[in-house]
Every structure is written in C-alpha cells, then in structure tokens.
N, C-alpha and C positions, 0 to 999 in steps of 0.2 A: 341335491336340493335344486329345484327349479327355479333360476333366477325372477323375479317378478319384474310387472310390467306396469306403467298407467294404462287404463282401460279408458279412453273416451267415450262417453254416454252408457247407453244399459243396452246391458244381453238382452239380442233379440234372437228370435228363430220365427220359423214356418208358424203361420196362423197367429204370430204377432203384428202390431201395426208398423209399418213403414218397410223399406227394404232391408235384406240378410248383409248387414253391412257392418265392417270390424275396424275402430279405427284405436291405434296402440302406438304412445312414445313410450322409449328408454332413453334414459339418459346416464351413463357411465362415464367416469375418469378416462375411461377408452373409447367409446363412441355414443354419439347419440345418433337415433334413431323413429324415425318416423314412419308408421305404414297406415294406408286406408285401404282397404280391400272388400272391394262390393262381390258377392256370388252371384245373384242374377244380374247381370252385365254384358259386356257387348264387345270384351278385347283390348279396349282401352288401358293404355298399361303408360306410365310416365315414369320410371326408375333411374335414379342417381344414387349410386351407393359407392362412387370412386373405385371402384371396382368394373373396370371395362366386360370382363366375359360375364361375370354374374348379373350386370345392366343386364346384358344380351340372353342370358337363362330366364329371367324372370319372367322378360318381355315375353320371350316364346309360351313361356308358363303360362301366360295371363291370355295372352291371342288365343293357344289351343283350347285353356279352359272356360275361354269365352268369361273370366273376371276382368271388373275395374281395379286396377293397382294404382293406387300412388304410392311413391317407395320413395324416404332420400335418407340418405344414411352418412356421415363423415365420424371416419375413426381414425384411427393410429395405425394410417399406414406406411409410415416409415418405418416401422416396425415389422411387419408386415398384416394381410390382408385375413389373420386368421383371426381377430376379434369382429371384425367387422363381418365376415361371414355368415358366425355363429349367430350374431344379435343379429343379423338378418332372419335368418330363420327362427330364433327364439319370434322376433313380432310378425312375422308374417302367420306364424300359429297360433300365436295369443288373439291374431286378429281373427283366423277361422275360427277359433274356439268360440272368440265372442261374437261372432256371427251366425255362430249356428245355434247359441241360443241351449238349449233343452237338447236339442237334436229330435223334436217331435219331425214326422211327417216326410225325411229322407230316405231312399232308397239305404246307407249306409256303406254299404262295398261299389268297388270302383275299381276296373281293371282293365289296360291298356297297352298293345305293343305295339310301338314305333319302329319303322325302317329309317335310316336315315345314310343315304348311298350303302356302304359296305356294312354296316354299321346295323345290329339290332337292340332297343332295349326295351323293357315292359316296366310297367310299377303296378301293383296291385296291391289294394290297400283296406282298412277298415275302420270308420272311424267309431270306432268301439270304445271312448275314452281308457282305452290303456296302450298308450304308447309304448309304441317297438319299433327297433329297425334291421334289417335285414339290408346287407347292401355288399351283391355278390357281382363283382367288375373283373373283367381279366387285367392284364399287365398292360397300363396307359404310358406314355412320357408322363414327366415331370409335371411338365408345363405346357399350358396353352396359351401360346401369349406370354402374360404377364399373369397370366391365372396358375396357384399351383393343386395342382389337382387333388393333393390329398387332405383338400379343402371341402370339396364335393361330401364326399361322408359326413360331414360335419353341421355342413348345411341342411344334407335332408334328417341327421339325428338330433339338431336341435327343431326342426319344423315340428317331427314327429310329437318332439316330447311335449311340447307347447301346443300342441293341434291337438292331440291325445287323438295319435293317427298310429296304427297297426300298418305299418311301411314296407314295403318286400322290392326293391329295387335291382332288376336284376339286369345287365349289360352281357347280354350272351355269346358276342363277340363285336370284332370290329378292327382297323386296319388302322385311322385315324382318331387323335384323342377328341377332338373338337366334336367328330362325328357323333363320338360313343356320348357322351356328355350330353350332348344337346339331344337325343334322341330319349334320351332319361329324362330329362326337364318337358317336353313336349311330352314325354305318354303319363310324368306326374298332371301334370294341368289337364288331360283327356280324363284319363283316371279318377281324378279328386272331382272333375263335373259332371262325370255319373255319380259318383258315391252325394254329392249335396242335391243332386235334384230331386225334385218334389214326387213320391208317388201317391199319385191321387187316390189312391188306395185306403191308405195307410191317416190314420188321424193322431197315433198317439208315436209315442218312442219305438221305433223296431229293436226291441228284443224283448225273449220271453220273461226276462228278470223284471221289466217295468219301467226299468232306468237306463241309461247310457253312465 
C-alpha cells in the first residue's frame, strides 16, 4: 500500500493554466517532509534533507534536469537515514505526479547515459503510470560518507512507485561508489526532462489506450 501524501493545490499538467508545478508535505511519527518541484525550470535546486550526499543527489538531479526543487525534510536520524530517504522519494513523486497532471501533451520516455570519471550509468524510463523499478548496480562500498548506499534502491523505488515511473536504473560499472551514484542521479534528472517535455505534436495523452 502506497503511503499517502498532502497534495497542495490541484493537479495541473500541459495545456492547463499556470506552471507544471507539485507541491507535497508528509508528516510522520518519523519524518516530516516538504517538497516543491516545478518541471519547466531553470536548475534552481534548494534541498535540506539532513542527509549530506542525498542534499548533493538531488541538487545534481535538479541542475541536470533543468527543475525548481525545494526540498526540506527532518527525520529520525539517530536511527538512521532509511526513513527519511524513502519519504523523500515517496514526495518527490507524488510531487511529479501532480505535476504532470493528466500527462496530456509529454513526450512520455526519457533515457540517458552519464560518464562520470571511471564511472558509467544510464536511467531510462516511462512514465506510464505503472510503477516499476529495475535497479541493476555492480558491487559498491558500504558507504559514501555518511551515506549508506543500500539506501540508493530505496529511493529511486519509492520515486517510482509515487511518480507511477517505469524506472530501469542501470550502473554498468565503475571504480568509485560516489562516482557510480552520482552518475545515476545526473542521467535520472537528463532522463525524467526528456520523458516531461512538451511535444508539440501531440495534444492529448500518448498512448493508444487513451489514458495514462
């Protein structure tokens, strides 16, 4: 069961009035949670999630995919950092979702491979409203920092499930964990801003069923 969220204002998408823009609090015995996330945007990323590498993930996310982020998030992390991870990606998808509205007028897939030094990974994706994740990484450290990696899956399988994002996250190799990591977060935000851009094309929902 998909945990729920507050949705601020009303689902917009393409050819509605004002900008494609998602704004979603949660609030939990374990963390609350705040995100705005505009799609047509300019990079502008502002994220506090007490969480040092996943600040530094998102940001990359937000610069590559050319979105506004505001992000702030305090949980329970003397516990550690795996609630607060997850409810990040739960509202960062609940914010696509309601940003995209209908999903009239998107191109819908989005696929991108990043170099980063030794380091290669790709995301390709669809946002097809049926969430899935796929998330194929070779053997990383533990930890990056103070980040523990097998946090990473968690984050992009709660985006997914909340985005209702068709997710294929692949890290083909790589030498350093920071490298492989950040190279995934950079080709999701490339990726997810071809699959939301506009083709002028296109007026209604892309697919042949009628719906997303």
């Amino acid at each position: 069961m998909v945990p729920t969220v507050e949705v601020i204002g009303n689902l917009r998408g393409f050819g509605m009035a004002g900008e494609r823009k998602g704004t979603v609090r949660r609030n939990t015995k374990e963390t609350q949670v705040a995100v705005e996330l505009v799609l047509d945007g300019t990079g502008r990323a502002q994220v506090e999630t007490g969480v040092p590498f996943l600040d530094h993930m998102l940001t990359l996310f937000a610069v590559h995919g050319l979105f506004d982020l505001t992000l702030k998030a305090a949980g329970d992390l003397a516990v550690d950092a795996h609630h607060s991870v997850e409810d990040v990606g739960i509202c960062l998808g609940a914010a696509l979702t309601q940003a995209l509205g209908d999903r009239s007028g998107i191109r819908r897939y989005g696929d991108f491979t990043v170099p980063m030094d030794e380091a290669l990974a790709s995301a390709t994706l669809d946002l097809s409203n049926r969430p899935f994740l796929v998330y194929n990484a070779p053997p990383m450290a533990d930890r990056t920092g103070e980040f523990d990696t097998e946090l990473a899956p968690e984050f992009f399988r709660a985006f997914a499930q909340n985005g209702g994002v068709t997710l294929h996250i692949r890290i083909a190799y790589g030498a350093n964990t920071h490298h492989m990591l950040e190279a995934a977060f950079k080709a999701l935000g490339r990726a997810l801003a071809a699959a939301v851009s506009v083709d002028p094309r296109r007026s209604g929902v892309p697919s042949s069923k009628g719906t997303l």
